[in-house]
C-alpha positions as CSV (number, residue, x, y, z in Angstrom):
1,X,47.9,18.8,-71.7
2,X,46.1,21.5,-69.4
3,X,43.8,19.3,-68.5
4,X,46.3,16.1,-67.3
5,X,48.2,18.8,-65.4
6,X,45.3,20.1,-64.0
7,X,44.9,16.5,-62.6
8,X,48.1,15.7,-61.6
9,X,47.8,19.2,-59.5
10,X,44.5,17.9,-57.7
11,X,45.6,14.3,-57.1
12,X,48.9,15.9,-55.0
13,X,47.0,18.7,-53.2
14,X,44.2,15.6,-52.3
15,X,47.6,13.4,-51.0
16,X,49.2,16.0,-49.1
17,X,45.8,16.7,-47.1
18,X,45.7,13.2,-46.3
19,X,49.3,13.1,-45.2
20,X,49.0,15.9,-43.1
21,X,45.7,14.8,-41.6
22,X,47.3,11.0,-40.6
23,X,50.0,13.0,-39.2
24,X,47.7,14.9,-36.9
25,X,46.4,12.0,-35.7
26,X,49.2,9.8,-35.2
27,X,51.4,13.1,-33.4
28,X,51.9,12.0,-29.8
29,X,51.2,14.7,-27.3
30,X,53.6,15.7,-24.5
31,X,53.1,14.0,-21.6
32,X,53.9,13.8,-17.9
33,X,55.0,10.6,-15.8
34,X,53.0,10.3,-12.4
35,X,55.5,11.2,-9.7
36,X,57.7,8.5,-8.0
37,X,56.0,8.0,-4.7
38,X,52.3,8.4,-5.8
39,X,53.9,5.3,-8.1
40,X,55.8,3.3,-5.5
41,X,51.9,3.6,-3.8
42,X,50.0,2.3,-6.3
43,X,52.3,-0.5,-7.9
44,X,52.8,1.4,-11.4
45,X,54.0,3.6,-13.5
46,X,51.5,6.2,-15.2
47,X,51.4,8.9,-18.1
48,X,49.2,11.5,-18.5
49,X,48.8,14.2,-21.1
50,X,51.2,17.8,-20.2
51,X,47.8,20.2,-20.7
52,X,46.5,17.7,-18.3
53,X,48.6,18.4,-15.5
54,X,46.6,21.1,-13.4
55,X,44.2,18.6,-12.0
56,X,45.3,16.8,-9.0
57,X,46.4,13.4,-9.6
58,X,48.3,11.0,-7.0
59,X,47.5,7.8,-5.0
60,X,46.3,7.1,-0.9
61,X,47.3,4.5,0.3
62,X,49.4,1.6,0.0
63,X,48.6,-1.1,-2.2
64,X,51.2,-3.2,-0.4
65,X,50.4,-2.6,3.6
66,X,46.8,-2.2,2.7
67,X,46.3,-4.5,0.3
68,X,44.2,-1.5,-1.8
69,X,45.2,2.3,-3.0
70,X,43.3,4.4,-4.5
71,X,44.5,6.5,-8.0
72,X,43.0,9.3,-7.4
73,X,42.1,12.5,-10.5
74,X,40.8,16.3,-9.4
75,X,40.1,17.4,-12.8
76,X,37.6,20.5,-11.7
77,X,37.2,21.9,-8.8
78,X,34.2,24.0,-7.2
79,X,32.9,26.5,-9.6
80,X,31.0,29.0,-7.7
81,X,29.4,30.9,-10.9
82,X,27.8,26.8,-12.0
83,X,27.7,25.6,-8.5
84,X,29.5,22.8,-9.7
85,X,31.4,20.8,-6.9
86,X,35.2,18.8,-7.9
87,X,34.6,16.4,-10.5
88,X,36.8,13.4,-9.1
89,X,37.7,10.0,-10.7
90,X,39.1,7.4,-8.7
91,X,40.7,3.7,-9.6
92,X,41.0,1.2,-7.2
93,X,44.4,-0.4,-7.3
94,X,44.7,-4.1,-5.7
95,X,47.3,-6.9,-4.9
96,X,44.9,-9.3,-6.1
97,X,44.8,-11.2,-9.4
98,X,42.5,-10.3,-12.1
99,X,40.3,-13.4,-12.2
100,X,40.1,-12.9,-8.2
101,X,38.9,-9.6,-9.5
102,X,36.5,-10.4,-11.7
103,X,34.7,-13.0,-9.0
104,X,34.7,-11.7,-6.3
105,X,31.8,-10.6,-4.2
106,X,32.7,-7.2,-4.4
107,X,33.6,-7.4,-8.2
108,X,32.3,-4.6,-10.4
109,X,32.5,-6.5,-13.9
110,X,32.0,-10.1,-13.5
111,X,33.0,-12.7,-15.0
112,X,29.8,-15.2,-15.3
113,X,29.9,-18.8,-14.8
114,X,29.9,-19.8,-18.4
115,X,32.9,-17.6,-18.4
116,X,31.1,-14.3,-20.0
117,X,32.1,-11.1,-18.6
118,X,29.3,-8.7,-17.6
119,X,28.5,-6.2,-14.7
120,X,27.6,-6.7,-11.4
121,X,23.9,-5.4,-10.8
122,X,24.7,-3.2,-7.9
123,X,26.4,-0.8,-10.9
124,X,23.9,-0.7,-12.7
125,X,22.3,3.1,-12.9
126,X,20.8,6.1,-14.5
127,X,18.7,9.0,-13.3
128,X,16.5,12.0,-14.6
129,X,14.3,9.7,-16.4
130,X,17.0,7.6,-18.0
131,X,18.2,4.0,-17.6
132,X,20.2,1.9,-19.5
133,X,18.4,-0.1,-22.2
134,X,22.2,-2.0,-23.0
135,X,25.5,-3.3,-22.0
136,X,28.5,-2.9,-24.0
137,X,31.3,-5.1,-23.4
138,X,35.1,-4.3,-24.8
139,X,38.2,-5.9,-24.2
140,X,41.6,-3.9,-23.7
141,X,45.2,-4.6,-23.5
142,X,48.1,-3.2,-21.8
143,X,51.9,-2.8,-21.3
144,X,51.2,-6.1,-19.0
145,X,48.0,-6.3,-18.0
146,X,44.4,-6.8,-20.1
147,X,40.8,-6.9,-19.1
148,X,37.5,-5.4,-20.3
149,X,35.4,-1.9,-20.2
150,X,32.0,-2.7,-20.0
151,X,29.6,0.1,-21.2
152,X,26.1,1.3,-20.3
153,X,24.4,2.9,-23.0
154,X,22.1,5.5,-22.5
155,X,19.4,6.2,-25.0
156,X,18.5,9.4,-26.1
157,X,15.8,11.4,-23.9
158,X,12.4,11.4,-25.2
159,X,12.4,14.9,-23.5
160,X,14.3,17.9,-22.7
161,X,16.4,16.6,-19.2
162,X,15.8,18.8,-16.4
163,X,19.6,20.1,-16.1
164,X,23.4,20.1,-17.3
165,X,24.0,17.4,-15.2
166,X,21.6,14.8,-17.0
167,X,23.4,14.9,-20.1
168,X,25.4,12.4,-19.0
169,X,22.4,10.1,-19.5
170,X,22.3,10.7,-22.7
171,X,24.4,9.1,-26.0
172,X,27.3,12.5,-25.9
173,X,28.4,10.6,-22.7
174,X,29.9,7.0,-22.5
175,X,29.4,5.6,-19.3
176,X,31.6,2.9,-18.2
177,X,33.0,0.3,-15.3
178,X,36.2,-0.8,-15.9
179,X,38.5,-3.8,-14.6
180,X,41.9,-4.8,-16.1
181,X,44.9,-6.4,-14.3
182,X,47.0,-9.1,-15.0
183,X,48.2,-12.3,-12.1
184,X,49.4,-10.3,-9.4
185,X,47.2,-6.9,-9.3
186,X,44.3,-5.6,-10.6
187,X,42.3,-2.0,-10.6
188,X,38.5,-1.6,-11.0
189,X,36.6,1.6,-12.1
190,X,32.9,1.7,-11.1
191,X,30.4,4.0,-13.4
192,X,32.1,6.7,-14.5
193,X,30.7,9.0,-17.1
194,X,33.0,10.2,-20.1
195,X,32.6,12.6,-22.8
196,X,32.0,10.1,-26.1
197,X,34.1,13.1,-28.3
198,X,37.8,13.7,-28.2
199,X,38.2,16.7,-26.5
200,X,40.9,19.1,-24.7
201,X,38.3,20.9,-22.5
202,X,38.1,19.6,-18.7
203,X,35.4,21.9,-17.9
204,X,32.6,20.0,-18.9
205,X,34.0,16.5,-18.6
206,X,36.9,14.4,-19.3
207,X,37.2,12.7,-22.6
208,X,36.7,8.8,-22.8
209,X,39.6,8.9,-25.7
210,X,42.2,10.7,-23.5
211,X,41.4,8.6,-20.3
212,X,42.2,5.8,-22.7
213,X,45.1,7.3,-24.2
214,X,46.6,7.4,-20.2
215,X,45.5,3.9,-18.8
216,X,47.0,2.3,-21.6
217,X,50.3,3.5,-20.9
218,X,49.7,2.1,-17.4
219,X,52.1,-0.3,-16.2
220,X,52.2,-2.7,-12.7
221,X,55.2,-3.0,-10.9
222,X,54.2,-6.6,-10.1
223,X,52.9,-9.4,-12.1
224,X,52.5,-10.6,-15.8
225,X,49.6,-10.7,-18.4
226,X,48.1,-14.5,-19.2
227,X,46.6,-15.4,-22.8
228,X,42.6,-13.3,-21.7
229,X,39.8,-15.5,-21.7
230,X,37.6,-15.2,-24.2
231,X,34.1,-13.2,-23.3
């Protein structure tokens, strides 16, 4: 009788764990929407995490004048102790369809003629010794848009990299180019380097899960999504 109680007690200490874990991870965080006119700009609406609010984030331009704006993230500026200048990302927002996009001759991830998506060879990099030895390609979805993040993969050095700012060479980072859009607009990403692991630290680099977590709530103020081509 000890024993099956001793059991029972185990079995709902193991199933509480695993409730409290899955609801760690499905918790949504607090988040922020991207102010009015940096969204009447850039033809959408935007939401970003609340911790993630100190960076500067807003768009130039006018996506409807200019045909282009620019989105726009100042996650860390100049650092005097690392000498580290403002780590910027920037997403280029167009009136322009996604397939226009994606075959242009200014595309960043290309759709090929036998209708494959891939990356345009101008993108293509690497430094301190490393280059890409593969291409990754991933479809996404949005509120009413889709398209694909295609990803560089960087092996791991064969020896120690010269400084901090190598590492993202290496397999901690993901490095990606990104185009998604729908048949009105479209925004393209060119090689930006993420950290692979879910963190909340902007200091060393911006999470590829939390960048994620904000372009999918992304949506255009202009336009609907078609059935995506297959890749």
């Amino acid at each position: 009788m000890k024993l099956e109680t001793g059991r029972r007690f185990f079995c709902a200490v193991v199933a509480l764990i695993a409730n409290v874990e899955a609801g760690a991870q499905t918790r949504h965080e607090p988040t922020i929407e991207l102010g009015r006119e940096d969204a009447r700009r850039c033809g959408l609406s935007m939401r970003y995490p609340l911790w993630f609010a100190n960076p500067v984030i807003g768009c130039s331009g006018d996506y409807r004048t200019a045909r282009q704006a620019g989105l726009a993230m100042l996650y860390f500026q100049y650092d005097e102790a690392r000498d580290e200048y403002a780590k910027t990302l920037r997403l280029e927002v167009a009136r322009r369809p996604l397939e226009s996009a994606l075959t242009a001759p200014d595309a960043i991830v290309i759709r090929r003629r036998d209708g494959s998506i891939g990356l345009n060879d101008v993108y293509r990099w690497g430094g301190c010794g490393q280059t890409a030895v593969d291409l990754k390609v991933e479809s996404v979805v949005g509120r009413n848009w889709n398209g694909w993040v295609v990803e560089q993969v960087f092996p791991m050095p064969k020896r120690p990299l010269r400084s901090e700012a190598c590492q993202k060479f290496t397999p901690e980072y993901k490095c990606v180019d990104m185009t998604f859009g729908n048949d009105k607009m479209s925004v393209q990403l060119a090689s930006h380097c993420f950290l692979r692991k879910r963190v909340h630290n902007l200091d060393k680099e911006l999470s590829y899960d939390v960048f994620m977590d904000t372009i999918k709530t992304i949506e255009f103020h202009e336009g609907s999504v078609s059935v995506p081509r297959s890749n």
